[in-house]
Structure formats: C-alpha cells, structure tokens
C-alpha positions in Angstrom: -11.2 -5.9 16.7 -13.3 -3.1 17.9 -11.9 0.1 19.5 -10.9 -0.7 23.2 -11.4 -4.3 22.9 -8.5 -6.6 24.5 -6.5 -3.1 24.9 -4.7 -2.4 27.8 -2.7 0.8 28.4 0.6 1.0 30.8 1.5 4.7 32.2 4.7 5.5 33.5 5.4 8.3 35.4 6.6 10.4 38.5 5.6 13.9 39.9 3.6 14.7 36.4 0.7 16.5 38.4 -2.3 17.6 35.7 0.0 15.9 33.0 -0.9 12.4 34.3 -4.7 13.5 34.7 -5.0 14.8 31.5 -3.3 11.2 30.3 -5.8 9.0 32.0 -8.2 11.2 30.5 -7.3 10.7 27.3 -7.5 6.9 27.7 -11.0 6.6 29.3 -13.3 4.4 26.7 -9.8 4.2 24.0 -8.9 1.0 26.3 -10.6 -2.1 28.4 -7.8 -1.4 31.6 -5.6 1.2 32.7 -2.0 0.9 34.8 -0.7 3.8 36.1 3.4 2.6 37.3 4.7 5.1 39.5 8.3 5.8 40.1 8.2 7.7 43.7 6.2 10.2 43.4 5.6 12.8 45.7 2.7 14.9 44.3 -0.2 12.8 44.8 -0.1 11.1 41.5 -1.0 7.7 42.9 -4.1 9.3 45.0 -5.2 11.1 41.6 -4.5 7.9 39.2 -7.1 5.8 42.0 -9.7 8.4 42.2 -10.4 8.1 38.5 -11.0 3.9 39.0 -7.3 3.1 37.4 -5.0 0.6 38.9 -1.4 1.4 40.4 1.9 0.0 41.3 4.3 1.8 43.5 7.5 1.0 42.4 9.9 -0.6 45.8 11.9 2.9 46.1 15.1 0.6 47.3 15.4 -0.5 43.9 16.9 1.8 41.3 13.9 3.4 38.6 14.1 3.3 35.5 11.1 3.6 32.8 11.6 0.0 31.6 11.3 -1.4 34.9 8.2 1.0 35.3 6.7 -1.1 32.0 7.5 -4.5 32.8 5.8 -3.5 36.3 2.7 -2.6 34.4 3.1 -5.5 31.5 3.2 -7.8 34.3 0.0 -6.4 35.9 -1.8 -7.0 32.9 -0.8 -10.3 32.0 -0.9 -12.1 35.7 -4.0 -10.9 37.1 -7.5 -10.8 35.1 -7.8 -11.7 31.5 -4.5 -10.6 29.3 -4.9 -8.5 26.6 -3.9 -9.3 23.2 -2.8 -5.6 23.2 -0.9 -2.6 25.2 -0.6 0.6 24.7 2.4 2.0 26.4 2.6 5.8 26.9 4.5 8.3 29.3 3.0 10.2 32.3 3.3 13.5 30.8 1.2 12.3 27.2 -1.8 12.6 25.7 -3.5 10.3 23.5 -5.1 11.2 20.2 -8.6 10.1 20.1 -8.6 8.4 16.7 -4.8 7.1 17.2 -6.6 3.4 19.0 -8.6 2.6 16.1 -6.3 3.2 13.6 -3.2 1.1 15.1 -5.7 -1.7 16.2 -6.3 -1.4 12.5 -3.2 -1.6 10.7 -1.9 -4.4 13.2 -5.1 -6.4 12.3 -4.2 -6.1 8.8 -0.5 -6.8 9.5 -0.1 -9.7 11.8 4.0 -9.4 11.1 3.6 -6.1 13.4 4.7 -6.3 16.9 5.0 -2.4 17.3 3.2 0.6 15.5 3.9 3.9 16.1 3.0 7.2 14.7 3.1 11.2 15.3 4.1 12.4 18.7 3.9 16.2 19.1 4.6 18.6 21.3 2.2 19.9 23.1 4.0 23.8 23.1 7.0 23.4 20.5 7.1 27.4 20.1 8.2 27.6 24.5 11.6 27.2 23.9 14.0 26.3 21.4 14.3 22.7 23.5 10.8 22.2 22.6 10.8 22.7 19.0 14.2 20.2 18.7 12.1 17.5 21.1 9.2 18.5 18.4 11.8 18.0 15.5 13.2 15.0 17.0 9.6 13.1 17.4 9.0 13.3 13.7 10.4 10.5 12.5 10.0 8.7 8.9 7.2 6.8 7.9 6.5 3.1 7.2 9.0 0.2 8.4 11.1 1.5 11.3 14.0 0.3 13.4 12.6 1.4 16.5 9.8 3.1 18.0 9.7 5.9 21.6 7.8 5.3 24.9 4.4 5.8 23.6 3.5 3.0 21.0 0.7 0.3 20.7 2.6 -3.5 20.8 1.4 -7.1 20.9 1.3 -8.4 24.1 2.8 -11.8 22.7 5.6 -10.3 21.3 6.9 -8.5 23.8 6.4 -12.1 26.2 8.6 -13.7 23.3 11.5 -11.2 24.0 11.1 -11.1 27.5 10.0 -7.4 28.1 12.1 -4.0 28.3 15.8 -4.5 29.7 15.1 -2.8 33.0 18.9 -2.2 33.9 19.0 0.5 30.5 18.3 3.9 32.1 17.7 5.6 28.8 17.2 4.2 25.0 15.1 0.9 26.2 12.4 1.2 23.7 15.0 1.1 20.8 16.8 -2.0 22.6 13.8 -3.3 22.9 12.8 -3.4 19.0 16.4 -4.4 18.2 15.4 -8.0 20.2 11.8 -7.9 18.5 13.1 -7.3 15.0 15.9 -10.3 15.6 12.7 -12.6 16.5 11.4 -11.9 13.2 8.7 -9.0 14.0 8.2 -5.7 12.1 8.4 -2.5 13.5 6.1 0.4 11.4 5.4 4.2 11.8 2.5 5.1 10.6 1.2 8.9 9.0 -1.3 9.5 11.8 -1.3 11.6 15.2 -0.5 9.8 17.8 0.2 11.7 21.2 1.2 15.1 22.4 4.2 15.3 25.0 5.0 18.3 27.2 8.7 18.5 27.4 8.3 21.2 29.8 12.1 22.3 29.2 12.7 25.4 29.7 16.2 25.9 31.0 19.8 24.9 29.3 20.7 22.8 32.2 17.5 20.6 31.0 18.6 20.2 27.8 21.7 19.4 28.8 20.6 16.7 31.0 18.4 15.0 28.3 20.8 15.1 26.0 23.7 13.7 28.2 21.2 11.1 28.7 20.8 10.3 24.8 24.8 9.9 25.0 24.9 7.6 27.3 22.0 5.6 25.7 23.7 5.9 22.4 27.0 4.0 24.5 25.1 1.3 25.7 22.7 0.4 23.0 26.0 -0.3 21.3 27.5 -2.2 23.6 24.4 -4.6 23.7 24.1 -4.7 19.7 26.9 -2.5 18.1 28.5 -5.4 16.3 27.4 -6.5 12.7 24.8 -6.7 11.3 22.6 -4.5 13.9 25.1 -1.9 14.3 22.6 -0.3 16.8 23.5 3.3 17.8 27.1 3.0 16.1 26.4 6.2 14.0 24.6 8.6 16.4 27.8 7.3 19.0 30.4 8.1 16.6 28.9 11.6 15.6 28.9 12.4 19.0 32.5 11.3 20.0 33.6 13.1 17.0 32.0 16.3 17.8 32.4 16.1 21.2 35.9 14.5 22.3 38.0 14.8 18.7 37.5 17.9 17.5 38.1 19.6 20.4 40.5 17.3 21.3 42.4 18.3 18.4 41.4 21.8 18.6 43.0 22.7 22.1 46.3 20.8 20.6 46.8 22.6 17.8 46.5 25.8 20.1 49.3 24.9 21.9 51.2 23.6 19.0 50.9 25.5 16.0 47.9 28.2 16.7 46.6 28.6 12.5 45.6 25.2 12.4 44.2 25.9 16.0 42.4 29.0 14.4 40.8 26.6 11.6 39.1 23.8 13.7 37.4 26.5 15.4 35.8 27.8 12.3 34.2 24.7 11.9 31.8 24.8 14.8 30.5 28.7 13.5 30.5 26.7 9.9 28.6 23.8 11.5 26.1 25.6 13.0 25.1 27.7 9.7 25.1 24.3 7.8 22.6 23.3 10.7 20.8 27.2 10.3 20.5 26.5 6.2 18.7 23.0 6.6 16.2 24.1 9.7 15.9 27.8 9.4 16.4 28.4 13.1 20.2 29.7 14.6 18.6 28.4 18.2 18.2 25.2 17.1 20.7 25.0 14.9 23.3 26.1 18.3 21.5 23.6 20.3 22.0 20.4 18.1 26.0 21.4 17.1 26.6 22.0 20.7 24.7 19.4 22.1 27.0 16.5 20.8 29.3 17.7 23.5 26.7 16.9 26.0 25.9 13.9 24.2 29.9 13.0 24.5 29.5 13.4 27.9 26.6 11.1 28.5 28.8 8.2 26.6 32.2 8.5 28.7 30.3 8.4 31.8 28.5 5.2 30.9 32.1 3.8 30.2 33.6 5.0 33.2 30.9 3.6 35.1 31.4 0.2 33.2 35.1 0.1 33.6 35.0 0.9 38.0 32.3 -1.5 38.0 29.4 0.7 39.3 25.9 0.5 37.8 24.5 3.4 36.2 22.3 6.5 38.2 19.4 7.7 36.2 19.7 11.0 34.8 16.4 13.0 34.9 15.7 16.4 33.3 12.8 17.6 34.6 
C-alpha cells in the first residue's frame, strides 16, 4: 500500500485556532480524505478547516460532546459517503503529524494483518513550559511492541473498528482504551511501535488545568472498570485502586488518627513527603514528582463523582481542561 492510498484521517476538535491549521497541514498528501468533527466551536475552526478543501461536521450542540462521539461522526463520514477506506487515521485538533509516521504504520499493518491499531511516539510539542507538560510528555511515552491500548491519535483498520461497533460515545474520557479492550476481545492486536508519531500541545499552564485533566483520568479510570473491571480484563482496576488509596484512605485514615491518637496521625503524614522523594529519586524532578503524588487526590475525585453520578441517576458532564 502506497503512502496516502485508501487513508482517511478523522480530526476532532473545538476552539484549537492555529493548532487545528497546523494539523490539516500536517495531513495534506499523508492521506486520500480529511474530516475535521467539530464540537461547538466558536473560533472559526470550521471556516478555517473548509478553506483548506477538508470536509466538516458540526456536531448537533443539543446533544452532549464528547471525543468519541466526535470520531464515530467522522468514521461515519468516511464510510457512508464516497469510497471507504481500508484505513483511518484518528488524531486530535491540537496534533501534529510526523511526516514519515503514514508510511511506516501503513507498513507494519501490511506486514501484520492481526493489527487493528498501531501507535507510536506522541510528544509534546513544549514539555519544558510547565511541569504539566513535561508529566503529559512523560505520560505519552508508553512501552513498545504489543499494547493494551493506544491514545486519540493512532492509525486503525477501518474493518475493525465496524466489527466492534466504533468508540462508546456515552464515555467522556478513557474511550480509546475502552475501545481496544472490545478490539482485543474480537481477537485483534494492539502494537506501539518505536517511531514518532505526533506532537500535542497540552497548552497547560495553570494548576486548576492539571487538576481538571487529571480528575478526568479518575473518573475514566471508574468507568472503564465498570465496563470491563471483572476477570480476566481487569481494565483500569490498578490505576483505580492507586488512586482511591492515595486519595480517599490514606487521608481518610490520616485525619482519624489526628483526632484519635495524634503519633500515628504524625506518621501517615510522613508518607506523602516520603512519597514524593520516592517519586523525586525515579524522575529527577520535585515538580513532577509533587504533581503525580498529589494528583491521585484529583484522580480520587474524578472517580467518586462518576459514582455519585451513577448512583442519582444523572449522566455524566464532560470535564474539559483547556
């Protein structure tokens, strides 16, 4: 398969500005079609997506967004009108695409016909900003070879996502892992591979982002286990019970035993100043290393809202960062 041959490309997004044109940039000649999905936008992003010849759906505002509706929307563009690709390359809005990153997935996949999904390097595109940026850099780089899941910006057979059925557009967060949990039960493959893929601009630059995205990560972790938490999947039981254990029992405990007997009080708060050197010793940064031990209360937070939610009954809101 030559470069850009049966390839379309979905883009989600809303309000990215220069991001998104710098995006459909980096796509022009990589693929035969381009959809640009956008989720309400109020910056001119559809008028800039048409200038440059690409396609776009408006998503009905009266329905709730949320990026895996966004994909479907576009998935479903390319495979009811015109000729369907055999191929799509999904990214986010606020991406770039490597220009050698088409011909090498088109390759491995060619070679690998078990492969629904391939993967490989997302970057940021300024990791030394902020401390959020280098975490969301440190976060991105993910093992190679055989994976369990992949992130918004991957290159997936167009049959196998029809198999499954697409993204599960009620999931506000943590739909591309959900998604490859359904792919890998229908006997596909997953793989990362050792090559640059895209470069992301985080643009986080205040705590109250961080916080946000990682509440969000919470409440993904809560209800990727409530789809597929049970044996032998076990998807998202470990990040889950990390957080809840950092961010509900120990300072559960903590606050008790400074009412009741105020030594053993004294000694659970040692551990998060122990924790965070632990986390200082492995990735060389006291930033980071703050961020991640206090972000699993954020993370805590993201997971007893989705089970409030569930238990009164009410769907959901989408928690955006940026």
């Amino acid at each position: 398969m030559s470069v850009g041959q049966d390839i379309g490309a979905v883009v989600i997004g809303r309000n990215e500005g220069q991001r998104l044109i710098d995006c459909l940039t980096s796509l022009e000649g990589q693929v035969s079609r381009i959809i640009y999905v956008d989720s309400g936008s109020t910056d001119g992003s559809q008028e800039a997506a048409q200038t440059r010849g690409v396609e776009v759906i408006t998503l009905d505002t009266t329905i709730p967004f949320t990026a895996a509706r966004a994909r479907n929307a576009g998935l479903a563009r390319l495979t009811e009108t015109g000729s369907a690709p055999a191929l799509v390359q999904f990214m986010d809005g606020d991406c770039v695409l490597d220009p050698d990153w088409i011909a090498a997935a088109t390759g491995f996949l060619d070679a690998h016909p078990e492969v629904a999904v391939v993967c490989g390097r997302r970057r940021e595109r300024f990791p030394d900003a902020t401390v959020f940026n280098r975490l969301i850099d440190q976060e991105w780089d993910t093992p190679i070879g055989e994976a369990r899941s992949c992130g918004g910006d991957a290159l997936m057979r167009v049959a196998a996502l029809t198999q499954v059925g697409g993204y599960n557009p009620g999931l506000i967060a943590g739909e591309e892992p959900e998604l490859c949990v359904r792919m890998r039960a229908a006997g596909w493959k997953v793989w990362r591979l050792d090559h640059e893929m895209t470069l992301h601009d985080a643009a986080i630059t205040r705590v109250g982002q961080w916080w946000q995205r990682t509440r969000r990560a919470g409440h993904a972790y809560a209800e990727g286990a409530a789809l597929h938490g049970a044996p032998p999947e076990r998807h998202n039981i470990a990040p889950l019970r990390r957080a809840l254990l950092w961010g509900v029992v120990l300072p559960g405990l903590t606050l008790l035993a400074l009412l009741i007997w105020l030594p053993l009080g004294v000694f659970l708060l040692l551990i998060w100043p122990l924790q965070v050197l632990r986390l200082r010793r492995r990735y060389g940064d006291t930033s980071m290393a703050l961020a991640m031990t206090f972000g699993k209360l954020a993370e805590a937070q993201g997971a007893l809202t989705y089970w409030w939610r569930r238990l009164i009954g009410k769907r959901s809101r989408l928690i955006e960062y940026k």
